[in-house]
C-alpha positions in Angstrom: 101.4 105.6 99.5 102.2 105.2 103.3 104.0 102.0 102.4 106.3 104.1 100.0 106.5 106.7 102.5 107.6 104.4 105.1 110.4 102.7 103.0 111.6 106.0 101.7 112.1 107.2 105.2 113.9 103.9 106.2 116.2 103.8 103.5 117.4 107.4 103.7 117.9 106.6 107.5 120.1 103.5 106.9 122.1 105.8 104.2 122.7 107.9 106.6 124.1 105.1 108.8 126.5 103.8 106.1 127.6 107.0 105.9 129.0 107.8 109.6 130.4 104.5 108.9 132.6 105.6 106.3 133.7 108.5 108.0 134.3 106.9 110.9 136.5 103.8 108.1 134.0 101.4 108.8 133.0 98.2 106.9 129.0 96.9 106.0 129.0 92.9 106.5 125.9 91.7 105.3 126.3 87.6 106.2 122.7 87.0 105.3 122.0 83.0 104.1 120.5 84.5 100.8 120.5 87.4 99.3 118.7 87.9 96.2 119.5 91.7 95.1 121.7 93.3 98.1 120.1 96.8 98.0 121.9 97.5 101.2 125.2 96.7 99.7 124.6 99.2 96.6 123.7 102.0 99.1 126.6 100.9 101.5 128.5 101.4 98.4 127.7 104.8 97.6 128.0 106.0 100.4 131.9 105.0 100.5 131.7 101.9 102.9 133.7 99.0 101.9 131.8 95.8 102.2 132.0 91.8 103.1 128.8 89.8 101.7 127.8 86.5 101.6 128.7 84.7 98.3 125.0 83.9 97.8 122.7 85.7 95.1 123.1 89.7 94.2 126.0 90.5 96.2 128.5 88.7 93.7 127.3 90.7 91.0 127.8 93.5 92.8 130.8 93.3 94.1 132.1 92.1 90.9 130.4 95.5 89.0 132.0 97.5 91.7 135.1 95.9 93.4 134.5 97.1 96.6 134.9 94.3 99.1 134.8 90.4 99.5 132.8 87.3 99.4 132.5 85.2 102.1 130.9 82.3 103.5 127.9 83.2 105.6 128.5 80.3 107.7 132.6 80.6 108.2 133.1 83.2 111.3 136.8 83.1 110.5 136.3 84.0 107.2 134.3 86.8 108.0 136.6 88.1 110.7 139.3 88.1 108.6 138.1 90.1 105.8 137.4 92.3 108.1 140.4 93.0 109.8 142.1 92.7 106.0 139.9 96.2 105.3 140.1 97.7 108.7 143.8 97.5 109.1 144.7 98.7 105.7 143.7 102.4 104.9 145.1 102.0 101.4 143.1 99.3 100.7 140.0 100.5 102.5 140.0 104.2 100.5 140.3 102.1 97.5 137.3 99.5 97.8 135.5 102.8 99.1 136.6 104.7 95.8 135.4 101.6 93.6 132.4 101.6 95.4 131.4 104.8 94.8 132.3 104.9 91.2 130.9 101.4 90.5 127.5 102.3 91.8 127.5 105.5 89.3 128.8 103.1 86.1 126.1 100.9 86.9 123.1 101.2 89.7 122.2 104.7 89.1 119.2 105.8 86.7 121.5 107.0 84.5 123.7 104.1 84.2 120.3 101.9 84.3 118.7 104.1 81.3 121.9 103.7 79.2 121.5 100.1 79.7 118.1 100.1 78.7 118.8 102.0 75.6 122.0 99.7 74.2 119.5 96.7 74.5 116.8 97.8 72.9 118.5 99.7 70.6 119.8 96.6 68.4 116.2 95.5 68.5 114.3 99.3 67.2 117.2 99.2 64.4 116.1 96.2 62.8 112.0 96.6 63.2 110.2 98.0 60.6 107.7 100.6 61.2 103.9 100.9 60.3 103.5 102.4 57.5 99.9 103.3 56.3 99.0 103.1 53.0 99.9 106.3 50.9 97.0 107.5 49.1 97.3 110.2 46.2 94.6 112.0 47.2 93.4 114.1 44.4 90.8 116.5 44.7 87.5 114.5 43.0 88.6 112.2 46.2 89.2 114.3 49.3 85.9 115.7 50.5 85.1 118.0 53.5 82.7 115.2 55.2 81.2 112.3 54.8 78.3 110.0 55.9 78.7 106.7 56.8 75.6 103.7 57.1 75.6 100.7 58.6 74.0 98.7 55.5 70.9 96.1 56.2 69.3 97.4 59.0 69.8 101.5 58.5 70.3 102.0 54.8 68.2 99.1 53.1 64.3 98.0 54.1 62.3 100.3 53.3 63.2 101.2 49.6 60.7 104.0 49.0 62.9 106.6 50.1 66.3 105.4 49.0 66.2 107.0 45.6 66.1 110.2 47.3 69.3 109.3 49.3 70.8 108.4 46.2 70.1 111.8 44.8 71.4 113.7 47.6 74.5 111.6 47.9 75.8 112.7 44.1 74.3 116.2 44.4 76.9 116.4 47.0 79.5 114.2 46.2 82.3 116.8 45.0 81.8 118.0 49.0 81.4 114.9 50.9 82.3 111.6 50.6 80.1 108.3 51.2 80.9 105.1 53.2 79.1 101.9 54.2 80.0 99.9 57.3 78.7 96.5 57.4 79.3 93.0 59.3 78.7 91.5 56.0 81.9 90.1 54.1 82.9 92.3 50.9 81.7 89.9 48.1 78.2 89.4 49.8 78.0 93.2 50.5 79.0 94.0 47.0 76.3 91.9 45.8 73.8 93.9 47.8 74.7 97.2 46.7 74.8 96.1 42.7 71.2 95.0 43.9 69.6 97.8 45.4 71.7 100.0 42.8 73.4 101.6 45.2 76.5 103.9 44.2 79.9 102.2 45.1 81.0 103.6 48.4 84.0 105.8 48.6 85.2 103.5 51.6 83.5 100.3 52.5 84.0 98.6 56.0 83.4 95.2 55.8 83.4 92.2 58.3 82.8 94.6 61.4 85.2 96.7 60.6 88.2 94.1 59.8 88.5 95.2 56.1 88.8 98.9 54.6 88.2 99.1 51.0 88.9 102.1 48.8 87.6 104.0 45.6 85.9 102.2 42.7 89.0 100.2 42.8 88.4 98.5 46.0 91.6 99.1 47.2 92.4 97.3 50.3 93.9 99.3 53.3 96.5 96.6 54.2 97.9 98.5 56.9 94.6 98.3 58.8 94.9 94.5 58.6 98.7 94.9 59.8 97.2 97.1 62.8 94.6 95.0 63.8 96.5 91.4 64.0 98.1 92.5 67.0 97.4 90.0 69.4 94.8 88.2 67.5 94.3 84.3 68.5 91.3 82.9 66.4 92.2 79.6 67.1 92.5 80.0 70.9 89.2 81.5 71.0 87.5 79.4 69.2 88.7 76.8 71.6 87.5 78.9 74.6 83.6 79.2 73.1 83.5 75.7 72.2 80.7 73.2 73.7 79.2 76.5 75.3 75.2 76.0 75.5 73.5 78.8 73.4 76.0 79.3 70.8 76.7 77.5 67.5 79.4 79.1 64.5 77.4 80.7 61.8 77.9 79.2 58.3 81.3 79.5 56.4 80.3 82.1 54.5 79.6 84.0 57.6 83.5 84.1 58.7 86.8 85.3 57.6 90.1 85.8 59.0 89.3 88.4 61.4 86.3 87.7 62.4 84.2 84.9 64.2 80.3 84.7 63.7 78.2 82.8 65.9 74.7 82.1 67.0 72.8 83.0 69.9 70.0 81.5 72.0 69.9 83.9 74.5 67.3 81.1 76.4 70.6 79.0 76.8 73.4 81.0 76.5 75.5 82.8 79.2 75.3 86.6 79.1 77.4 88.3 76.4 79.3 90.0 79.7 79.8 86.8 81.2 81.2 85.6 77.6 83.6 88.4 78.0 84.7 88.0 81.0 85.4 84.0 80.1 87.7 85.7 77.3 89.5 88.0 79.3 90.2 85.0 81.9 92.0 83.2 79.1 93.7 86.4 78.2 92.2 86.7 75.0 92.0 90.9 74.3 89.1 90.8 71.7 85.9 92.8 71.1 82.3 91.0 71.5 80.3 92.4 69.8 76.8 91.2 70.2 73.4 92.2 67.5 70.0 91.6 66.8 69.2 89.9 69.8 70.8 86.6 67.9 74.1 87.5 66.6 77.7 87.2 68.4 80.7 88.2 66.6 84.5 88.2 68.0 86.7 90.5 66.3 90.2 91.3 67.2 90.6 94.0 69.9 91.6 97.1 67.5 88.9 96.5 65.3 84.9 97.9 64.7 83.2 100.1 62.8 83.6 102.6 65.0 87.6 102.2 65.0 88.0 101.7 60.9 85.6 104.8 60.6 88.0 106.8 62.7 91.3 105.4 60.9 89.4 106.4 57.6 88.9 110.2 58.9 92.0 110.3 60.1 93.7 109.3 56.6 91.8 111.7 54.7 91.5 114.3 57.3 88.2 114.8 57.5 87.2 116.2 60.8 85.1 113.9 63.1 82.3 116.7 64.2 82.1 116.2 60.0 81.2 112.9 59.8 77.9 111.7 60.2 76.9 108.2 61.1 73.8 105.8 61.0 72.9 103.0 62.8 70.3 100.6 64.4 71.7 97.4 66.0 74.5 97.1 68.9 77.1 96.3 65.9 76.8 99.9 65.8 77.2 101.3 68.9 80.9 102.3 69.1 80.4 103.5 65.2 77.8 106.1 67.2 79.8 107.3 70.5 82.2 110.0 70.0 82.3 113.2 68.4 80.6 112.2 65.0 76.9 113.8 64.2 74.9 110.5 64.4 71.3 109.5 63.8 69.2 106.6 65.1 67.1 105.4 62.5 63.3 104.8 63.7 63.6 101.0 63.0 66.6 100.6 65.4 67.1 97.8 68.3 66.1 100.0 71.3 67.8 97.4 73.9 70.7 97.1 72.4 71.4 101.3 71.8 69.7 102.0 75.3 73.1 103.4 76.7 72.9 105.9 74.2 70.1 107.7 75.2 71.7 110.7 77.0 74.6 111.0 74.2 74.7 114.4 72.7 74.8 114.6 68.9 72.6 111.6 68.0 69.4 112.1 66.8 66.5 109.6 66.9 64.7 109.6 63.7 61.5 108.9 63.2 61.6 107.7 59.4 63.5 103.9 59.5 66.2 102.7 56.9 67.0 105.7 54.1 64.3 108.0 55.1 65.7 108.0 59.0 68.9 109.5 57.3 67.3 112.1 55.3 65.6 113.1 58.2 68.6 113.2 60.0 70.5 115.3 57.1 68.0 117.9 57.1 67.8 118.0 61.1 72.0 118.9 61.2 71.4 120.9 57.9 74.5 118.4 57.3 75.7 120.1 53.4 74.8 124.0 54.8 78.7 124.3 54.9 79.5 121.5 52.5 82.7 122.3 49.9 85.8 121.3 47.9 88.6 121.6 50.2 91.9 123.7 48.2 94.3 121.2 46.7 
């Protein structure tokens, strides 16, 4: 701030000086070797003082935008002295090179002319992008609810299966009201195959792959501008390259991976720390999310993607308030599913270390039932369907 201060103050000063030059039919010479912009010229120029400038760098743009004075060799006194004497001994051609100097500075140094610049070259460019468009949906009113509940699937909804018939119950008691969504790291066909297992209704939204996919309806309609959204800046390849030959971790299976996301494994007796991982990404400009689960699980997803992200896209789409949505969870995959203004619950069975920074969080509740029963409790605790109805059409 001092530093701006000080140049501000020095500026205005030598404006001032260019300007009892002018008044007094003066001329700026700025002989200088190099010159890479020539700031004093422009304010020379506005303030009506003719100029000679060395032919090097800035100064022949400027004087060819404004037309208010010469080029000369920095190194040819002669030169110099007669330019001079050219301006000071001709008042015609002095009040004109002041004139163009003046008007040349306003066509193209000032803010205005600089933002009219701006705007013609990127103008071209906005024309001929396409926007994002999100995915219309035809919401009808069996679809839009006034909440919903989202669960992470293995570790908060599935384990203990004594209580998940009651879940079940509750969900299509309620299910005019309230809609029902499962956010999983697993990939869409392997979590399919777990719900037709446990015979668990089809999800009104399914997050898949750590929140890379967004699947809709009984349909399974895939929210393709989500995918559009999250490539930005996306460099699997690059990363991969980065992680490689690192002690402590080794790529998950195949079947583990897909085209947003990277799975690995971790020996956290060998590894680095998952912050020192990070930081090696962030060196090599990669913007991604680490997220790290289970004590043994590292997964690298592109930087707008997560649970916690697609959950918000979905409640944003359907317009279902956040402080309406709650959310399960248990493992650090979880974690930015769980911060925010969501109700959330902590099932009894959850990775303590990993959700540790969520201990002084309001709106979370820590269950003591694990898997299904953790949520029930959790329902009952924020009296969740009290409220619960059919928004009007």
């Amino acid at each position: 701030m001092a530093e701006w201060l000080t140049q501000n103050i020095i500026s205005k000063t030598r404006c001032r000086c260019f300007r009892l030059a002018a008044l007094s039919g003066g001329v700026f010479i700025n002989p200088a070797l190099t010159e890479p912009f020539g700031l004093t010229l422009i304010e020379a120029a506005a303030s009506g003082l003719p100029i000679v400038a060395t032919e090097d760098g800035g100064p022949r743009d400027i004087i060819k935008n404004c037309n208010n004075g010469y080029l000369v060799d920095p190194l040819d006194k002669e030169l110099i002295a007669n330019k001079c004497l050219a301006i000071l001994n001709d008042k015609k051609n002095w009040q004109q090179l002041a004139e163009h100097g003046i008007a040349g500075v306003n066509e193209h140094y000032s803010w205005q002319a600089h933002a009219d610049k701006y705007i013609k070259l990127i103008k071209p460019i906005i024309e001929k992008t396409e926007p994002l468009e999100r995915m219309e949906m035809h919401r009808r009113s069996r679809l839009y609810r006034d909440r919903a509940i989202f669960s992470d699937l293995d570790q908060s909804l599935l384990g203990d299966l004594a209580h998940l018939p009651e879940f079940i119950r509750v969900l299509k008691e309620n299910a005019r009201c309230s809609s029902f969504g499962i956010a999983t790291g697993r990939r869409l066909d392997s979590a399919l195959k777990l719900i037709k297992a446990n015979k668990i209704p089809v999800p009104d939204s399914l997050v898949t792959s750590l929140g890379t996919e967004i699947y809709y309806g009984s349909n399974l309609t895939r929210d393709t501008a989500w995918t559009d959204h999250i490539d930005h800046l996306w460099q699997p390849t690059k990363v991969r390259a980065i992680l490689s030959g690192l002690h402590g971790l080794s790529l998950q299976p195949k079947l583990e991976q897909s085209r947003y996301k990277i799975s690995y494994y971790y020996d956290a007796a060998k590894a680095m720390e998952v912050d020192e991982i990070r930081q090696l990404l962030m060196q090599y400009e990669q913007t991604v999310n680490v997220v790290f689960s289970f004590g043994q699980y590292l997964d690298i997803v592109p930087v707008r993607a997560s649970k916690g992200l697609a959950l918000r896209w979905y409640a944003e789409q359907w317009e279902i308030p956040l402080k309406h949505v709650l959310v399960a969870g248990g493992s650090g995959a979880d974690e930015d599913m769980i911060r925010g203004n969501t109700l959330a619950v902590l099932v009894a069975n959850r990775h303590n270390e990993e959700l540790s920074d969520l201990i002084e969080l309001e709106r979370v509740y820590y269950a003591k039932q694990p898997y299904a029963g953790g949520i029930l409790e959790a329902i009952k605790y924020y009296d969740f369907f009290r409220s619960c109805k059919v928004p009007e059409k």
